[in-house]
C-alpha positions in Angstrom: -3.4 -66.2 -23.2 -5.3 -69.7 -23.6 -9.0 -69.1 -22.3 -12.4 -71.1 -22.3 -15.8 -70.1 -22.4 -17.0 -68.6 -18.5 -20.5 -69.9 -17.2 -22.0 -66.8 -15.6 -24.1 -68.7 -13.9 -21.4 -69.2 -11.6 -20.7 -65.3 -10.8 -24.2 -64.3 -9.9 -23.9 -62.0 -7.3 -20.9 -60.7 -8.8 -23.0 -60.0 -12.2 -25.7 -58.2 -9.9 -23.5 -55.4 -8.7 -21.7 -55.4 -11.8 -24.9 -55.1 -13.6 -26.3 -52.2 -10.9 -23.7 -50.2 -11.7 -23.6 -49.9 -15.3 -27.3 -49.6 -15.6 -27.5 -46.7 -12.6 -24.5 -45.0 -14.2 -25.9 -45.3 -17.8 -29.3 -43.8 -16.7 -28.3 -41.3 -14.1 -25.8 -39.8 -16.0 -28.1 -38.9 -18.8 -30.7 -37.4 -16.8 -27.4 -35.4 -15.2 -26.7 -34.3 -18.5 -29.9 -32.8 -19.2 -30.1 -31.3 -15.9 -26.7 -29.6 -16.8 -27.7 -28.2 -20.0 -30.7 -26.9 -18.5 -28.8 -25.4 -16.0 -25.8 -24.0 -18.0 -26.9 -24.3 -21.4 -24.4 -23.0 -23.5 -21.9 -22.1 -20.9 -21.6 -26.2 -19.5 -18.4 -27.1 -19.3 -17.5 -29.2 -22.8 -15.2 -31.3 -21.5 -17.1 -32.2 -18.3 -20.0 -33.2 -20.5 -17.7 -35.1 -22.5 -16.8 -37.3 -19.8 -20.5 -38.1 -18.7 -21.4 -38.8 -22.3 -18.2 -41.3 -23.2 -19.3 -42.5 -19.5 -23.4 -43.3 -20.8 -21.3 -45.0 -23.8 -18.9 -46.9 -21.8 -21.9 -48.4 -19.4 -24.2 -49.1 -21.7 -22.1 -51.0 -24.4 -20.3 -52.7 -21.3 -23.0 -54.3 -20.3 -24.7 -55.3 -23.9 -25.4 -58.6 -23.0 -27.5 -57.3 -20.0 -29.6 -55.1 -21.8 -30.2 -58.2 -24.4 -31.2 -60.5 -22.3 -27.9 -62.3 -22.6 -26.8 -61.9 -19.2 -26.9 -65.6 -18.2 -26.0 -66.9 -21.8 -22.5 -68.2 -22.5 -23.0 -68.3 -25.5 -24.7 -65.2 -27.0 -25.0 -64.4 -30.4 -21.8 -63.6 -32.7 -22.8 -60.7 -33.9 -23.6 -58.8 -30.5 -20.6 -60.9 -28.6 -18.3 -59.4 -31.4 -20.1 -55.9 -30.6 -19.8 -56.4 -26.9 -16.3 -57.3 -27.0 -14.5 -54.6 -29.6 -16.7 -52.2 -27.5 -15.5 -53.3 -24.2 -11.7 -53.4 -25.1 -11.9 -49.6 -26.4 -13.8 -48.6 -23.7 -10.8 -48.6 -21.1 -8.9 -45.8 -23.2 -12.3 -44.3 -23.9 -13.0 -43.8 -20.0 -9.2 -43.5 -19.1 -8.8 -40.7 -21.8 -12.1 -39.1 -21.0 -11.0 -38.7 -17.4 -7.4 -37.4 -18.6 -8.8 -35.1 -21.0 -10.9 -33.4 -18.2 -8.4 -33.5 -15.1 -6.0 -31.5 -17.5 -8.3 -29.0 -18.7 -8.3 -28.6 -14.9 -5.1 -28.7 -14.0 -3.8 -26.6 -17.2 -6.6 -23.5 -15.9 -5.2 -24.0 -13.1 -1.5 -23.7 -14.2 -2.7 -20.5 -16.1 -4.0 -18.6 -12.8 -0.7 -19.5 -11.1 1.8 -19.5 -14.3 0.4 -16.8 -16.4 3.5 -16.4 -17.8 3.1 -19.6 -19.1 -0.6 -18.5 -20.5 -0.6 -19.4 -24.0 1.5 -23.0 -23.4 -1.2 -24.3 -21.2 -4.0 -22.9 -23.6 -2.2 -25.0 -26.3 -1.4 -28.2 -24.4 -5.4 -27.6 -22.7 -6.8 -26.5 -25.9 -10.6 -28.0 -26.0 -11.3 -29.0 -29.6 -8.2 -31.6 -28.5 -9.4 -32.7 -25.1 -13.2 -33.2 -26.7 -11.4 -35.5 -29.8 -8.6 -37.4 -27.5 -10.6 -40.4 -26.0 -12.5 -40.9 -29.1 -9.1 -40.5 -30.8 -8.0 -43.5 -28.7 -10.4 -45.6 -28.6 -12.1 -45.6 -32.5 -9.0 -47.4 -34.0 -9.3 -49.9 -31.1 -12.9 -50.7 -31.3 -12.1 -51.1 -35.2 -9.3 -53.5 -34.5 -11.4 -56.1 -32.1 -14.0 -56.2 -35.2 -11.3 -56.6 -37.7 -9.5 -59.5 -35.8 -13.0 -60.5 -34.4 -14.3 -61.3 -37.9 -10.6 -62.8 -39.0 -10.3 -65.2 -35.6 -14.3 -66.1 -35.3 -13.0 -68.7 -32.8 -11.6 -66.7 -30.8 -15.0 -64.2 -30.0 -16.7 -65.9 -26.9 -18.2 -65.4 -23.5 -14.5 -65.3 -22.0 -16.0 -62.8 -18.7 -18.3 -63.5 -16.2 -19.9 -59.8 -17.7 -18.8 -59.5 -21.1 -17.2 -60.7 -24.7 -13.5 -61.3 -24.9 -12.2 -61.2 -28.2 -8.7 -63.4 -27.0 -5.7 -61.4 -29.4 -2.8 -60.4 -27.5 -2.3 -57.5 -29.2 -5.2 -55.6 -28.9 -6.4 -56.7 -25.3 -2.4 -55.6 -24.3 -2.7 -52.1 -26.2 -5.7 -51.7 -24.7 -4.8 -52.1 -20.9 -1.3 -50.4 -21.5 -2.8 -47.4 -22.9 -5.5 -47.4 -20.0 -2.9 -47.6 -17.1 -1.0 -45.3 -19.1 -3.6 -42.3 -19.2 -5.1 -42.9 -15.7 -1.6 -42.7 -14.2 -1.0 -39.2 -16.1 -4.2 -38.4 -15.0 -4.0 -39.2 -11.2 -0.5 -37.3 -11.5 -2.1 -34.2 -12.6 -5.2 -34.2 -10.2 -2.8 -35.3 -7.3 -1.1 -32.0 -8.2 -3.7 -29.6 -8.8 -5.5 -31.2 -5.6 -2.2 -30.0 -3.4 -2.1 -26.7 -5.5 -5.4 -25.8 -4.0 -5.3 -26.7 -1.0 -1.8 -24.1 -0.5 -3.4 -21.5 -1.9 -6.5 -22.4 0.3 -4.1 -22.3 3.6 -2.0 -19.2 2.6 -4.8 -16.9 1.3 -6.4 -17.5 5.1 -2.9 -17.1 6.4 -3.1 -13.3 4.8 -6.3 -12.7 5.5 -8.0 -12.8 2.7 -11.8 -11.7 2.4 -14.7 -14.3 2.6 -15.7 -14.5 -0.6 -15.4 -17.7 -1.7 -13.7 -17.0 -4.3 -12.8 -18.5 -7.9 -11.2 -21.8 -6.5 -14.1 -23.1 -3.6 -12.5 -25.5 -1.5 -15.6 -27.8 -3.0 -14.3 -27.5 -6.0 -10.7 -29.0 -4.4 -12.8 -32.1 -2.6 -14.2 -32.7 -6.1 -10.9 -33.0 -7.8 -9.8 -34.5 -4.7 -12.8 -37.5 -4.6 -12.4 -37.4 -9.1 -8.6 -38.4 -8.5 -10.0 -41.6 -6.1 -11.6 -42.8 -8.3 -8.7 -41.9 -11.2 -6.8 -43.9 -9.2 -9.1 -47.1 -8.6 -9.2 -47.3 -12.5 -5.3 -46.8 -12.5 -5.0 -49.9 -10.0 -7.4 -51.6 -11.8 -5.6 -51.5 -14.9 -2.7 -52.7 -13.4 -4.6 -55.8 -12.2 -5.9 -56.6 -15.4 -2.5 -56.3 -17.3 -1.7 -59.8 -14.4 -4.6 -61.5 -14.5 -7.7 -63.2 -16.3 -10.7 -61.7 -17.7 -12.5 -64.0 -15.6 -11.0 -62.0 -12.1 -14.0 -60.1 -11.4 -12.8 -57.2 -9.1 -10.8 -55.1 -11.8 -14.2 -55.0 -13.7 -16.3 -54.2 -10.9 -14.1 -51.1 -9.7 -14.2 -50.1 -13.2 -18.2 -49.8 -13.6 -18.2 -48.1 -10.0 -16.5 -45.0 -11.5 -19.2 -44.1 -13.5 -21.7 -44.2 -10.2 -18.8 -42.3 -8.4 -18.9 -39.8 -11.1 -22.3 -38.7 -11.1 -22.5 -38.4 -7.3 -19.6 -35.9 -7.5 -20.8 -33.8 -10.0 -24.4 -34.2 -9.4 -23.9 -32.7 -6.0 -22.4 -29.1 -7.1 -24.8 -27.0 -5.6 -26.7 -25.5 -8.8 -27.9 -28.7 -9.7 -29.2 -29.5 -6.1 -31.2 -25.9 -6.4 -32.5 -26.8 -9.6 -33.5 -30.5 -8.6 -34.7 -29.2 -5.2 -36.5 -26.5 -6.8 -34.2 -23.9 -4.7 -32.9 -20.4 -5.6 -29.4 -19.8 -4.9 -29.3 -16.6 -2.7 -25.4 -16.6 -2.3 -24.5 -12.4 -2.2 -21.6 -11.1 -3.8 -19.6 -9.3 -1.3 -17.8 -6.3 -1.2 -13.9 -6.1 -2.3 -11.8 -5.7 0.9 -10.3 -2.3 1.7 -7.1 -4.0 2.7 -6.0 -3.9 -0.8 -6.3 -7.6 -1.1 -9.0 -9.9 -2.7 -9.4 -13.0 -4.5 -11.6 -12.6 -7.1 -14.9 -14.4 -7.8 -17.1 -15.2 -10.4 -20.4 -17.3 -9.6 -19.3 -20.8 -9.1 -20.5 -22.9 -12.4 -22.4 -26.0 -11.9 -19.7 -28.2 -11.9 -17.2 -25.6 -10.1 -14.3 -26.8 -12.7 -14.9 -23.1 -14.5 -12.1 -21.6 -12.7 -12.3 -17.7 -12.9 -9.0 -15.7 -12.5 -7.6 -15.0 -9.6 -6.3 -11.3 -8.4 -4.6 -9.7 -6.1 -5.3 -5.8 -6.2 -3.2 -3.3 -4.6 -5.7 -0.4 -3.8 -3.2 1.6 -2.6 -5.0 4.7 -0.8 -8.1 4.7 -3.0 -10.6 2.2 -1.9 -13.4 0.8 -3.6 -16.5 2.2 -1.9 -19.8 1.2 -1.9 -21.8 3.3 -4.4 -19.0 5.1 -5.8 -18.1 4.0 -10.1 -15.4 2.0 -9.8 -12.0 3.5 -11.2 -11.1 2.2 -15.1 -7.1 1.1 -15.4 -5.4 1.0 -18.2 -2.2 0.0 -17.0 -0.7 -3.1 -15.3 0.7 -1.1 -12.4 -0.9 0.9 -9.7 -0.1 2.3 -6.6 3.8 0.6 -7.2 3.2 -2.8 -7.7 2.0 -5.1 -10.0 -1.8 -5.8 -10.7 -3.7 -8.1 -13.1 -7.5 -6.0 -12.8 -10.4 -8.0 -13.8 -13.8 -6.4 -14.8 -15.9 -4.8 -11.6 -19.5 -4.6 -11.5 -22.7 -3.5 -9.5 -24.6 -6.1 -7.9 -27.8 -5.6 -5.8 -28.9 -8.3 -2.9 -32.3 -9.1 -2.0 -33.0 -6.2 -0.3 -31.9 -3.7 -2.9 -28.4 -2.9 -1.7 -25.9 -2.5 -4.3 -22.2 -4.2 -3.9 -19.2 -4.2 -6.0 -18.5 -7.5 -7.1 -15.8 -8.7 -9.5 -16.4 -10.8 -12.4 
């Protein structure tokens, strides 16, 4: 692809809001992070935090020349243009694989509350150490490519974007957009799916009268997935875009930097981390398991709600659970004639001193 040096001079505004949103994402996403792990500590979800970190990388190396005092410079340095640019080609499979890695840890919890035959496939295929290494996995050997040809083709390192570095190689700039379309596709695919998943079981657990606990899959938690896989999808069209057109097209970029906003207000707005911002205690009550013989079983919703719990269906047969009464111990995996999965039953008290059985 035969390209000259961009005058960003000429994209102003357009270098405003791409600017605002790499700096708002960079800086809000950290204090999120620290809010989380104050929060959850060591229960935060790895792979959730994994994203938000990769996404503080991706933002902040994006926009290099900004934080420089390049913004304006077509001509930067070669040393921090070569930087900018090996870092802005790896970022797309860095973001892209950092938003697969967490839709299918997701999705595969998911599979295993619906499949559990299928338990120990999805914990291999899901299997975290995997998901937490992927996008880096991807990405590394780019980044280390665009420095390698960077240093071999100096003349072809230059200000080739209104917001960034271009080092112009076919190769690299094509793997890296291919393999970007390619993992935001799979990923929209999967949170498209878990996304309709929910929201049946949502519809036929009220159609059987279920009880009101919330239960392990909130229909938050389905919006979240539902507003992640948007913006999944922006980067997927995006990608697209960019595989047709020049780095000088300025809409593929800016849709790009607005995922990283769009991911902090999603997950920033789980409700443990508005209680904790807003300095408010979280008085939800655990309620009592229904004496119809049917429940879906809860845990306390985790600050990001993508911790699913398991979910149960309990025959009771005629021995309901009662209200200050030890619950019954099973060690069998059928009751009253049909098949159970039991999950561990504890004592709660409210407020007021009342004690409920809640499941875990």
């Amino acid at each position: 692809m035969i390209m000259s040096v961009v005058d960003p001079s000429d994209y102003i505004p357009q270098l405003v809001v791409y600017s605002t949103f790499n700096i708002f994402a960079a800086c809000s996403l950290v204090a999120l992070v620290a809010v989380t792990l104050l929060v959850q500590d060591a229960t935060a979800n790895l792979t959730l935090l994994n994203l938000e970190v990769i996404f503080i990388i991706s933002s902040s190396t994006s926009s290099a020349l900004i934080w420089t005092g390049h913004a304006r410079d077509s001509h930067p340095p070669f040393t921090l243009c070569l930087f900018n640019a090996s870092a802005t080609m790896s970022n797309t499979p860095l973001m892209a694989g950092a938003a697969l890695a967490l839709v299918a840890k997701v999705w595969g919890t998911a599979m295993i509350i619906w499949h559990p035959r299928y338990r120990q496939l999805f914990e291999w295929v899901t299997w975290t150490p995997f998901l937490l290494s992927f996008p880096y996995i991807s990405a590394i050997p780019l980044f280390i490519a665009g420095i390698v040809s960077g240093l071999q083709h100096r003349n072809q390192v230059f200000r080739g974007s209104p917001f960034y570095c271009v080092v112009n190689l076919d190769a690299p700039q094509s793997t890296s957009s291919i393999l970007g379309a390619i993992f935001t596709f799979i990923s929209l695919v999967l949170a498209a799916w878990t996304s309709v998943k929910l929201i049946r079981t949502r519809q036929r657990t009220e159609r059987q009268r279920f009880t009101s606990d919330p239960g392990s899959i909130s229909f938050m938690f389905a919006i979240r997935v539902i507003l992640f896989s948007f913006f999944v999808g922006a980067a997927f069209v995006s990608g697209i875009v960019a595989l047709t057109s020049a780095f000088d097209a300025v809409v593929p970029d800016i849709i790009v930097a607005s995922c990283g906003v769009g991911a902090f207000f999603i997950f920033a707005s789980a409700r443990p981390i508005l209680h904790f911002v807003f300095c408010r205690r979280d008085s939800r009550k655990t309620l009592i398991p229904s004496t119809t013989g049917l429940s879906w079983g809860s845990g306390p919703i985790t600050p990001q709600e993508f911790t699913l719990s398991s979910m149960t269906v309990t025959h009771a047969g005629n021995t309901p659970l009662e209200s200050g009464k030890q619950p019954p111990t099973f060690h069998s995996h059928s009751f009253g004639g049909g098949q159970i999965q039991i999950t561990r039953v504890v004592e709660t008290h409210d407020e007021g001193g009342k004690s409920y059985w809640s499941t875990m």
